[in-house]
C-alpha positions as CSV (number, residue, x, y, z in Angstrom):
1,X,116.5,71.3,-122.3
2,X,115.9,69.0,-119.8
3,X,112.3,71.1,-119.0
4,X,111.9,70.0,-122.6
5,X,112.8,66.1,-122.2
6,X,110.4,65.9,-119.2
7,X,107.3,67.6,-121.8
8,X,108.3,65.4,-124.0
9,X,107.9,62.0,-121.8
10,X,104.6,63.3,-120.6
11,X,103.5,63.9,-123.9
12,X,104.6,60.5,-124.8
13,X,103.1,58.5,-121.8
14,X,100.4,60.6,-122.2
15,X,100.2,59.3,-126.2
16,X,100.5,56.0,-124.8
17,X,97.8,56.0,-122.3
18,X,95.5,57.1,-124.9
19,X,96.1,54.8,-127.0
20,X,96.0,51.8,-125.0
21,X,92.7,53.2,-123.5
22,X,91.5,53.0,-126.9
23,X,92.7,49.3,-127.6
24,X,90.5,48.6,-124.5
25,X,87.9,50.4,-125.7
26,X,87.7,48.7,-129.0
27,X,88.7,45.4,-127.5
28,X,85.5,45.9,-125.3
29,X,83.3,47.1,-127.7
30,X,84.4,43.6,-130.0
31,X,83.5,41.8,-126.9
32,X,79.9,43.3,-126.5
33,X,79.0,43.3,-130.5
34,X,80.0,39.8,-130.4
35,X,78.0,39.2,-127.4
36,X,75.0,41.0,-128.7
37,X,75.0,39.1,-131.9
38,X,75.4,35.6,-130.3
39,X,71.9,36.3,-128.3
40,X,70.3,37.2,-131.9
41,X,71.7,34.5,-133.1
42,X,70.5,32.5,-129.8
43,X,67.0,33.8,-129.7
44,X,66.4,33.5,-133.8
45,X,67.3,29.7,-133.1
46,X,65.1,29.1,-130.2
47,X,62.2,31.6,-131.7
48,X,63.0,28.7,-134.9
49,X,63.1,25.4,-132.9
50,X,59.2,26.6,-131.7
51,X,58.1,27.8,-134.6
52,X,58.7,24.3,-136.2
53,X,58.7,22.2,-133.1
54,X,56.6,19.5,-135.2
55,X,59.9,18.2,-136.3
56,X,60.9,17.4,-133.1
57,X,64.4,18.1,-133.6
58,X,66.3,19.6,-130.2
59,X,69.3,20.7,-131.8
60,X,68.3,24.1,-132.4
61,X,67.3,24.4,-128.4
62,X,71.1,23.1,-127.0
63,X,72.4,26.0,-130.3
64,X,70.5,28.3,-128.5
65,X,71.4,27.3,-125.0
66,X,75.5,27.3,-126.1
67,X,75.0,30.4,-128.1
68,X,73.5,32.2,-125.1
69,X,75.9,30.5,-122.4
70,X,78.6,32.0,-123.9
71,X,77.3,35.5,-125.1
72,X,76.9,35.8,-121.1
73,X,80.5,34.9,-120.3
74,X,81.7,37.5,-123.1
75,X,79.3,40.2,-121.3
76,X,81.1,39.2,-118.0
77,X,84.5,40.1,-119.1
78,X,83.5,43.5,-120.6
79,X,84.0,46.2,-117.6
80,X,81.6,48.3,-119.4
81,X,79.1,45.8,-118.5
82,X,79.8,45.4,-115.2
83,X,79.9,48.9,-114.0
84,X,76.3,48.8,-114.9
85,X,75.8,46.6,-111.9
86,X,76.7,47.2,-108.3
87,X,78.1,43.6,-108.0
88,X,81.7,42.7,-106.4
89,X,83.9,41.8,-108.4
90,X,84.0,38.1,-106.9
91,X,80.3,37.5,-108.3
92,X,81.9,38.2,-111.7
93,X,84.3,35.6,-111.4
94,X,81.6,33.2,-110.0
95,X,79.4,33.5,-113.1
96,X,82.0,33.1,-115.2
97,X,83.6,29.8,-113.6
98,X,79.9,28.3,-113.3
99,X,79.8,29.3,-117.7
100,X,83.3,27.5,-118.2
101,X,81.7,24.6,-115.7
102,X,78.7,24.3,-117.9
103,X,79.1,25.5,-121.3
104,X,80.4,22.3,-122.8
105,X,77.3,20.3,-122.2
106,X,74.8,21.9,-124.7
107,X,77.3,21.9,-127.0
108,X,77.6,18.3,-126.1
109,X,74.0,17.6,-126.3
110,X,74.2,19.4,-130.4
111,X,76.8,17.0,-131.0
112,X,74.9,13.9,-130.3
113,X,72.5,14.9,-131.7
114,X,74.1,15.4,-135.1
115,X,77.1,13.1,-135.1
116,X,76.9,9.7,-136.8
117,X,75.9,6.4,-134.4
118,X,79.5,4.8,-134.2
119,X,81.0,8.3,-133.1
120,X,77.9,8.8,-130.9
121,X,79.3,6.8,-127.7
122,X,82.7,9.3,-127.9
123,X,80.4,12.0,-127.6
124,X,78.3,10.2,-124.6
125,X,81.5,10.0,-122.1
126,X,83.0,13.2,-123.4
127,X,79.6,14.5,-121.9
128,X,79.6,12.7,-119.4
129,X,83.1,13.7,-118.1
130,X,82.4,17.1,-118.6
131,X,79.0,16.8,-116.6
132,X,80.9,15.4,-113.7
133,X,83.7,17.7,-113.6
134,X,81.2,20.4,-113.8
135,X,79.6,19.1,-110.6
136,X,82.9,18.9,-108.5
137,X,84.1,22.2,-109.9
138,X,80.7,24.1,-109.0
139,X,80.9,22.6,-105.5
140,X,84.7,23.1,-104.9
141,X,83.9,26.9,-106.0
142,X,80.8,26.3,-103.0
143,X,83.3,25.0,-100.7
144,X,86.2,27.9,-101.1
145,X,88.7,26.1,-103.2
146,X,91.2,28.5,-105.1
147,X,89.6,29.5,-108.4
148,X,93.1,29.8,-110.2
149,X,93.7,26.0,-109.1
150,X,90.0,25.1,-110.7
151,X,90.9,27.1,-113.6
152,X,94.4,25.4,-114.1
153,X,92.5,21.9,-113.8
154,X,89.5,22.8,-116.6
155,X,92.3,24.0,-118.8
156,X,94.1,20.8,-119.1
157,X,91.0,18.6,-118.9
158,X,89.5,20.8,-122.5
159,X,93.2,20.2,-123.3
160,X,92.5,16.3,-123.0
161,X,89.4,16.1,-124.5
162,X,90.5,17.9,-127.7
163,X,93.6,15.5,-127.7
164,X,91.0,12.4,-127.3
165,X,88.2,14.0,-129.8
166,X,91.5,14.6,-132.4
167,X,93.1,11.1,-131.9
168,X,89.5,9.5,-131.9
169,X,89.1,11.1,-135.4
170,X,92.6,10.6,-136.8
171,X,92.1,6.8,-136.0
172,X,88.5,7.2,-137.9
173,X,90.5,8.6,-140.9
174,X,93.0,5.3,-140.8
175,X,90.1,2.7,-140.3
176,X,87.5,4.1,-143.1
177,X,89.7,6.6,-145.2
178,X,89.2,10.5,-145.4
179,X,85.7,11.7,-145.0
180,X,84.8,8.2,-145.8
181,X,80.9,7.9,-144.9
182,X,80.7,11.5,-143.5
183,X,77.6,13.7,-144.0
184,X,77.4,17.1,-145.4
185,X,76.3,18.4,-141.7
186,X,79.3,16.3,-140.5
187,X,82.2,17.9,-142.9
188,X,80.4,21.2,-142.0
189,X,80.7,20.9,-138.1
190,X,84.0,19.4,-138.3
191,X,85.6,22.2,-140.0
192,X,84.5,25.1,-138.0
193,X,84.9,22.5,-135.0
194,X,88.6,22.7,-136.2
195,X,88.9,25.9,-136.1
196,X,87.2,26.8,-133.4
197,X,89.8,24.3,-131.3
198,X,92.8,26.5,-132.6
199,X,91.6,29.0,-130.9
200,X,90.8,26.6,-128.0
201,X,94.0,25.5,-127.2
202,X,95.7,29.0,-127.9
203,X,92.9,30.0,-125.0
204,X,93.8,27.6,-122.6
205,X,97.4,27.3,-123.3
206,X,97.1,31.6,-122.1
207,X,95.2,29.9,-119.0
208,X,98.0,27.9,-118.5
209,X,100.6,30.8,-118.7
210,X,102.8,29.2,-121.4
211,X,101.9,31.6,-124.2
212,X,100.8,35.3,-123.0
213,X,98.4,37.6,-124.8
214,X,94.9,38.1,-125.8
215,X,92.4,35.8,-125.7
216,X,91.0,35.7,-129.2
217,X,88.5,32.5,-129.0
218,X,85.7,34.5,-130.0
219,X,86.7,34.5,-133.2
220,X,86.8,30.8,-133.7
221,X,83.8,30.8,-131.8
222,X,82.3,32.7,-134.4
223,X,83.0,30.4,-137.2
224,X,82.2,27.1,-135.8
225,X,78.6,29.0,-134.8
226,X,78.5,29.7,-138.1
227,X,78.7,26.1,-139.3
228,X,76.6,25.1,-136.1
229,X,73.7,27.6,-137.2
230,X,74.3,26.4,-140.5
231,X,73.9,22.8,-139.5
232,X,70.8,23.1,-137.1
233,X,68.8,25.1,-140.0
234,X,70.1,22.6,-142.6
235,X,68.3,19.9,-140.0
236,X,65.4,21.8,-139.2
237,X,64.7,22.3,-143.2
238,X,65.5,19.3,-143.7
239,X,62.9,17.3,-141.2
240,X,60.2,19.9,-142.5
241,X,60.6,19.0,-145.9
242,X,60.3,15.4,-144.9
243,X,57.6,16.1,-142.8
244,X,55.8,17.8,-146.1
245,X,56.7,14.4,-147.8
246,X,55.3,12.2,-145.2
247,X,52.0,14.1,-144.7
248,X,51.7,14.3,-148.7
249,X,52.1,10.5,-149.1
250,X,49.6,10.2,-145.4
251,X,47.1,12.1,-148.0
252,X,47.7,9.4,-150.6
253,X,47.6,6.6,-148.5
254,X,43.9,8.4,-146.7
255,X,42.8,8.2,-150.3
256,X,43.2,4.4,-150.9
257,X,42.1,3.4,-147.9
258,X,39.1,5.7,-148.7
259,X,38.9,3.7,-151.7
260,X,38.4,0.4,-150.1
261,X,35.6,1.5,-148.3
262,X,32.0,1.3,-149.5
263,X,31.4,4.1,-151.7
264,X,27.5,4.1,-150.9
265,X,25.4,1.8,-149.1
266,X,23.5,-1.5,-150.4
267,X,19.8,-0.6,-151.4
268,X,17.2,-3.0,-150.6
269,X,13.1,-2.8,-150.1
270,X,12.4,-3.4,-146.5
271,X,15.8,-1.8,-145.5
272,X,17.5,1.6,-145.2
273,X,20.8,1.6,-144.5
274,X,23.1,4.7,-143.3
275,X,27.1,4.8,-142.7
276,X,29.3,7.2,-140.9
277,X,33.2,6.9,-140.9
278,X,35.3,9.6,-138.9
279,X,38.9,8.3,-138.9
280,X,40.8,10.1,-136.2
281,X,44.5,11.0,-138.0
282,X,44.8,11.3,-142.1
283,X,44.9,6.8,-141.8
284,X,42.3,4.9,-139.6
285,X,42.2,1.4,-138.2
286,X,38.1,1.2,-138.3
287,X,36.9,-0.9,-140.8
288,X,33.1,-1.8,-142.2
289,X,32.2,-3.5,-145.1
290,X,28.7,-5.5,-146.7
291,X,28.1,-8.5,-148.5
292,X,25.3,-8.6,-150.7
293,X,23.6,-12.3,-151.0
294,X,20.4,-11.0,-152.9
295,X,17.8,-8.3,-152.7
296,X,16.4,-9.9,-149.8
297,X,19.8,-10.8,-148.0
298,X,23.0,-9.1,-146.4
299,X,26.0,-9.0,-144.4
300,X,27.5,-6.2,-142.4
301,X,30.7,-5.8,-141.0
302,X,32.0,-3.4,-138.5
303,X,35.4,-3.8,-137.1
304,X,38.3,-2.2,-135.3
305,X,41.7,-2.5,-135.1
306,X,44.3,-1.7,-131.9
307,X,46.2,1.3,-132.8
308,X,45.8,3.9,-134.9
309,X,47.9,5.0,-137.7
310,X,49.0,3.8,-141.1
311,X,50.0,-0.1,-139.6
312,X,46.2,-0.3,-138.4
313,X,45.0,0.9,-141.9
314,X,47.4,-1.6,-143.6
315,X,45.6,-4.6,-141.3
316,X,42.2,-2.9,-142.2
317,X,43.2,-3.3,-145.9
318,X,43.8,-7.0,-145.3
319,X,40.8,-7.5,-143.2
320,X,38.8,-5.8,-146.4
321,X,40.5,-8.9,-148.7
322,X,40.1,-11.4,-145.9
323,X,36.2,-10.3,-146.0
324,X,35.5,-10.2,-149.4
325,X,36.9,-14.1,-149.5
326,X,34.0,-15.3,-147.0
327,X,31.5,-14.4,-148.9
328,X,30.1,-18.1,-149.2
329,X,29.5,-18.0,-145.7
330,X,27.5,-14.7,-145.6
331,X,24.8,-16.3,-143.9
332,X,26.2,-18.0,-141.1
333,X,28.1,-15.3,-139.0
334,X,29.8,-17.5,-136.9
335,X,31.6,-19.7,-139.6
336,X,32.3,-16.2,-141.5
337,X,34.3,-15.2,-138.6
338,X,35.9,-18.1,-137.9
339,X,37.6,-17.8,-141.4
340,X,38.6,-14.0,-141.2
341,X,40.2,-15.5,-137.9
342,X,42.1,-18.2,-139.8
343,X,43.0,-15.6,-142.9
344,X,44.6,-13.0,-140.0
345,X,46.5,-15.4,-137.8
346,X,50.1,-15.1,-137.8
347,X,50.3,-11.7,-140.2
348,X,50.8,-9.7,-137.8
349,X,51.9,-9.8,-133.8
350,X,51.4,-6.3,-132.2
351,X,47.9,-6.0,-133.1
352,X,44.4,-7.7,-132.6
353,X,41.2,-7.1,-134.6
354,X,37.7,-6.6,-132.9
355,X,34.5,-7.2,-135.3
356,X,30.6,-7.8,-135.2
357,X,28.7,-9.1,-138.2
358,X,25.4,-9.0,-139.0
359,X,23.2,-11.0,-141.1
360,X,19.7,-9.4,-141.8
361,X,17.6,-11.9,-143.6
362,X,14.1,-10.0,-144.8
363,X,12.8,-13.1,-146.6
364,X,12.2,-14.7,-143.5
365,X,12.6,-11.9,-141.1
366,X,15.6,-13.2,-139.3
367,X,19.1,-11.3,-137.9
368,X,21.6,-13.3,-137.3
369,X,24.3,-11.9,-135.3
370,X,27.8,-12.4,-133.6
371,X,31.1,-10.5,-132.8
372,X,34.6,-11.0,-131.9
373,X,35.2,-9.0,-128.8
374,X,33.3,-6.1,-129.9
375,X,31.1,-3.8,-128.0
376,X,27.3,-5.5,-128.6
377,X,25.0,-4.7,-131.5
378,X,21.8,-2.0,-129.9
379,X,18.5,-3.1,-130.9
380,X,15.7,-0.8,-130.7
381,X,12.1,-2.3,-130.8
382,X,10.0,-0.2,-132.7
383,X,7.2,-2.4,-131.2
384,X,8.0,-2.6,-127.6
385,X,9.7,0.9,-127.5
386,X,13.0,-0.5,-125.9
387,X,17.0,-0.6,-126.1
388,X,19.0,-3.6,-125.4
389,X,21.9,-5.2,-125.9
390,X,23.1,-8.1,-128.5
391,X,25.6,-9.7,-127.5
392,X,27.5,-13.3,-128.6
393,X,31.4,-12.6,-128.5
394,X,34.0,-14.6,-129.4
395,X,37.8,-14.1,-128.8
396,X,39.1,-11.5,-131.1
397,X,40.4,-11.7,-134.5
398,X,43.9,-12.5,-135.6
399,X,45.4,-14.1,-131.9
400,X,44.3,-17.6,-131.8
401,X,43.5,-19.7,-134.4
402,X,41.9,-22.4,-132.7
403,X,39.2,-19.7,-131.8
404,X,35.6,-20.7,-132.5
405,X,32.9,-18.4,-132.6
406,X,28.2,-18.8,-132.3
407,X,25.6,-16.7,-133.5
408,X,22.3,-15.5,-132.2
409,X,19.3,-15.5,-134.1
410,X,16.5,-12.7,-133.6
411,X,12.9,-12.0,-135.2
412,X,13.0,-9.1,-137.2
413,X,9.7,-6.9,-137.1
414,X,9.1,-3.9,-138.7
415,X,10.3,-0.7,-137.0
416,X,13.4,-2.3,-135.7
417,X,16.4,-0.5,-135.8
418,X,19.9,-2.0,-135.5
419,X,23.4,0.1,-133.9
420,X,26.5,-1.0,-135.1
421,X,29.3,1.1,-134.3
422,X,33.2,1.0,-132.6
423,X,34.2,1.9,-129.6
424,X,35.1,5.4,-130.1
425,X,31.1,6.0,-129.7
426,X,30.8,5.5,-126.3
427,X,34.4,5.9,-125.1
428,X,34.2,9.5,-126.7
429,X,34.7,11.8,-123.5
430,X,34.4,15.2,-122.7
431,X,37.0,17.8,-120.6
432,X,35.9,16.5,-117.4
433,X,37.1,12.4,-118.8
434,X,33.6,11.2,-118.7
435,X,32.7,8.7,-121.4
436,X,29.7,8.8,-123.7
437,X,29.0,5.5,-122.8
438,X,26.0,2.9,-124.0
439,X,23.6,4.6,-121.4
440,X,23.6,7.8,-123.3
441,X,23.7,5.9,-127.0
442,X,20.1,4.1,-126.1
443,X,18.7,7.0,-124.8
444,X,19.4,8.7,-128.0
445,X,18.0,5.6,-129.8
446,X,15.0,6.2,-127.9
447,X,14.4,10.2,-128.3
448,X,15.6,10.0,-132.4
449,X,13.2,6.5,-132.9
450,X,10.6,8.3,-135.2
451,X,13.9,9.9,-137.3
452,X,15.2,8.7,-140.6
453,X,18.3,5.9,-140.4
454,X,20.2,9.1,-142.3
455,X,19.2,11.8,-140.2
456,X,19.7,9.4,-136.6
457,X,23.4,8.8,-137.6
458,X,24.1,12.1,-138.4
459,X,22.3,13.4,-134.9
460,X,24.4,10.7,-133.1
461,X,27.7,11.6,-135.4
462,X,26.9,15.4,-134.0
463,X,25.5,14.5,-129.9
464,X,28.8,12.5,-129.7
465,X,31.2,15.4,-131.3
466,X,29.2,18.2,-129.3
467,X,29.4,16.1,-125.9
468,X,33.6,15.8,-127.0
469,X,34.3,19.2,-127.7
470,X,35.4,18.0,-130.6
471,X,32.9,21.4,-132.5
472,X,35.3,23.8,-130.3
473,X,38.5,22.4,-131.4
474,X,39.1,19.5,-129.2
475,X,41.1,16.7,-131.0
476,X,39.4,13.5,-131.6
477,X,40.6,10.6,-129.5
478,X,39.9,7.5,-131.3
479,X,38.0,6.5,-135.0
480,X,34.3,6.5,-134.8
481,X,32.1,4.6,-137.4
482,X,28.6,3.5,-136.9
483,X,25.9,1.7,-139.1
484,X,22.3,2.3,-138.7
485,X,19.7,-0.1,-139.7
486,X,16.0,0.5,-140.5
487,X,13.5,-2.3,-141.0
488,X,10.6,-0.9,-142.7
C-alpha cells in the first residue's frame, strides 16, 4: 500500500511537471508568435513609410521603431531564444533594461505626431522626462547600480505618467465635454491607448510585487498596435490622397497660367520671332509677354520672379495684367517700366520681379531697350560678326516705388539678332556646379548666326539641357525662357 502511495505521487508530480512544462512551452511559443508578428507588422510599416515617403509623414517610421523595440524585448524573455546564443545571462538583462529605457520615446515621437496642438506640449515633457530618465538609467546600469532598484524606479515613473496622461485627459473631458473636438485618429489611439494601459499598470504593478502572476501586456500591446497601425495607414492614405488632390489642382493651375501666356508669336515683315518657355515644377515664376503697336512696331517682355512655385506664378499672373495696362507706353521702355513698378508695389513683400523690355521699331530701324535688374539683352551683329552685351538696369520691380528707370537706343541693321532670356540660361550647371554662363551663350550666338530664329532657340533650348544633364534625368534647377529675334 504504501509502495502504491509513493507510485502514485510520482505519477502525480510527474503529471504536474508535464504539464507545467507545457504551459511554458505554450507561454513561449505566444511570446515568439507575437514577437514574429510585431516585426511583420514593423517592417510592412517602414517597407510603407518608403514606398510613400513623398508624404513626408514620420509616423509610420517611430510605428516601426516601437513595433520592433518591443518585438526584441518579447524575444529576450523567451528562453528558447536565448539558448540560441552563447550569451550570459546578464547580457539578457542588459538588453532588456536598455528596451524598457528606450521604448517609450518612439512611441512618444507617434504621439506628437498625431495628437492635436493643445495636447501636443503634454506629449513634449512626457518625452522629454522619459528621454532623461532613459539617460540616467542607461548610465546607472554603466556604472553597476542594482537593476531591481532601476526597475522598481521605471515602474513607478510609467506609473506617474499614466496617472498624469489620465488626469490630463479627464480635465480635457471637464473643460470641452466628451470627445468634444477629437479626430477619428484621436478616438482611435485613445481607445486601444486605454487598453493597452490596463495592461500597463497590471505589468508594473507585478514589477512592483503587489499583485503576482503573468505578465500579460502583450496582449494590450496588441490592440493599441492595432489602432496605431490603423492610425499611421489612415495618415499615410490620407496625405497621398491629398497629395493626388494637390498635384491634380497644380495641373489645373499649370494650365491657366499656360493660358496667359502667348499662344504664338507676333508676325511681322522684317521680323521673325521665336519663344521657348520651360517652367521648372507643374507652376513657374518666368514670365514674357508682347505688345503689338502696328505692323511695324513691338514690345517684348521677359521677366522673372524670386521663387518658384505657385506664389511666383500668382505674381506672374499679375505682372501679365500689370503689362497689358502699359500699353500706351509701348514705345518708351523706360516709362513702361516705371508703371509695372508702380502697379506691383506693396502687393506683395517676400518677392521681387526682374524684367527687360524691348522695343523693336522697323520703321525707323531703332531698338529701344531697358531692364530692371535683369541679366542684359545679347546682340549679335550680323554685320560686324560680334556678341555683346545691352545693358541699362534699373532697380527691380515691385520694392521701391520711387524707382526710376532709362532706355538705350540702338541702330537696327539687317542680320541682327536679339537674346532675351532669364537667368536659368546661364546659371544652368552641370554635375561638376559649373554654370553655362554668358561666355558660352555668345559663342553659341556666334556658331548658330546663319540658323533660323526657330531652329537657334531650339539648339540653345537643347546645348543648355545636354550641358545640365537634364536629357539623362537630372532635375531642372530653375525656369528657363528665352526670346530670339531676327531682323531680316
Amino acid at each position: 500500500m504504501e509502495n502504491s502511495l509513493k507510485l502514485d505521487a510520482a505519477l502525480w508530480l510527474q503529471t504536474a511537471a508535464t504539464v507545467s512544462s507545457r504551459m511554458q512551452l505554450r507561454w513561449e511559443f505566444a511570446n515568439l508568435a507575437a514577437a514574429v508578428a510585431l516585426l511583420t507588422i514593423a517592417f510592412a510599416a517602414v517597407a510603407l513609410f518608403f514606398f510613400r515617403r513623398r508624404s513626408g509623414d514620420r509616423t509610420l517610421i517611430y510605428f516601426g521603431l516601437f513595433c520592433s523595440l518591443y518585438a526584441v524585448r518579447l524575444l529576450n524573455s523567451s528562453g528558447a531564444f536565448r539558448a540560441l546564443f552563447d550569451e550570459p545571462s546578464s547580457f539578457w538583462v542588459y538588453v532588456n533594461w536598455t528596451i524598457t529605457c528606450t521604448i517609450i520615446i518612439p512611441a512618444s515621437l507617434f504621439f506628437y505626431q498625431v495628437v492635436r496642438e493643445r495636447t501636443k506640449i503634454l506629449v513634449l515633457w512626457l518625452l522629454v522626462a522619459q528621454g532623461v530618465f532613459a539617460v540616467f538609467g542607461l548610465l546607472g546600469a554603466a556604472f553597476g547600480e542594482n537593476l531591481s532598484t532601476l526597475s522598481t524606479a521605471n515602474s513607478a515613473m510609467v506609473l506617474g505618467m499614466v496617472a498624469v496622461a489620465a488626469g490630463y485627459l479627464i480635465a480635457e473631458r471637464v473643460r470641452y465635454g466628451p470627445m468634444k473636438g477629437m479626430t477619428h485618429e484621436f478616438r482611435v489611439l485613445g481607445t486601444g491607448f486605454a487598453v493597452w494601459m490596463v495592461f500597463i499598470v497590471h505589468a508594473n504593478l507585478l514589477g512592483l510585487g503587489i499583485l503576482r502572476g503573468h505578465n500579460f501586456e502583450f496582449l494590450g500591446f496588441f490592440v493599441f498596435v492595432a489602432c496605431l497601425g490603423y492610425v499611421s495607414a489612415y495618415r499615410t492614405f490620407a496625405n497621398e490622397q491629398q497629395l493626388v488632390a494637390i498635384n491634380k489642382e497644380l495641373e489645373i493651375a499649370r494650365g491657366i497660367q499656360a493660358s496667359t501666356l502667348p499662344q504664338s508669336v507676333p508676325t511681322l515683315a522684317g521680323i521673325v520671332i521665336a519663344a521657348r518657355y520651360a517652367p521648372m515644377s507643374a507652376v513657374a515664376g518666368d514670365f514674357y509677354d508682347f505688345l503689338c503697336v502696328d505692323e511695324k512696331r513691338v514690345g517684348v517682355l521677359v521677366a522673372d520672379v524670386t521663387g518658384h512655385g505657385v506664389p511666383a506664378a500668382l505674381i506672374a499672373s499679375m505682372l501679365k495684367v500689370a503689362f497689358a495696362g502699359q500699353a500706351e507706353h509701348a514705345q518708351d521702355p523706360a516709362r513702361l517700366l516705371a508703371g509695372l513698378n508702380t502697379a506691383l508695389c506693396g502687393k506683395f513683400e517676400e518677392h521681387f520681379v526682374t524684367a527687360a523690355y524691348l522695343f523693336v521699331d522697323l520703321e525707323n530701324g531703332l531698338l529701344r531697350y531697358s531692364a530692371a535688374g535683369h541679366p542684359p539683352m545679347l546682340l549679335a551683329s550680323g554685320r560686324e560678326k560680334n556678341v555683346r552685351d545691352v545693358e541699362e538696369n534699373g532697380l527691380m520691380l515691385g520694392m521701391f516705388p520711387e524707382a526710376e528707370y532709362t532706355f538705350v537706343e540702338i541702330k537696327l541693321n539687317t542680320g541682327d539678332r536679339c537674346l532675351l532670356y532669364t537667368d536659368g540660361v546661364f546659371e544652368a550647371k552641370n554635375a561638376a556646379q559649373e554654370e553655362y554662363g554668358r561666355v558660352r551663350c555668345r559663342e553659341f550666338l556666334l556658331a548658330k548666326s546663319d540658323a533660323s530664329a526657330t531652329v537657334f532657340a531650339d539648339a540653345l533650348f537643347e546645348d543648355v539641357a545636354r550641358f545640365s544633364g537634364l536629357s539623362t534625368g537630372r532635375a531642372q534647377e530653375d525656369d528657363v525662357t528665352l526670346i530670339v529675334l531676327d531682323i531680316r
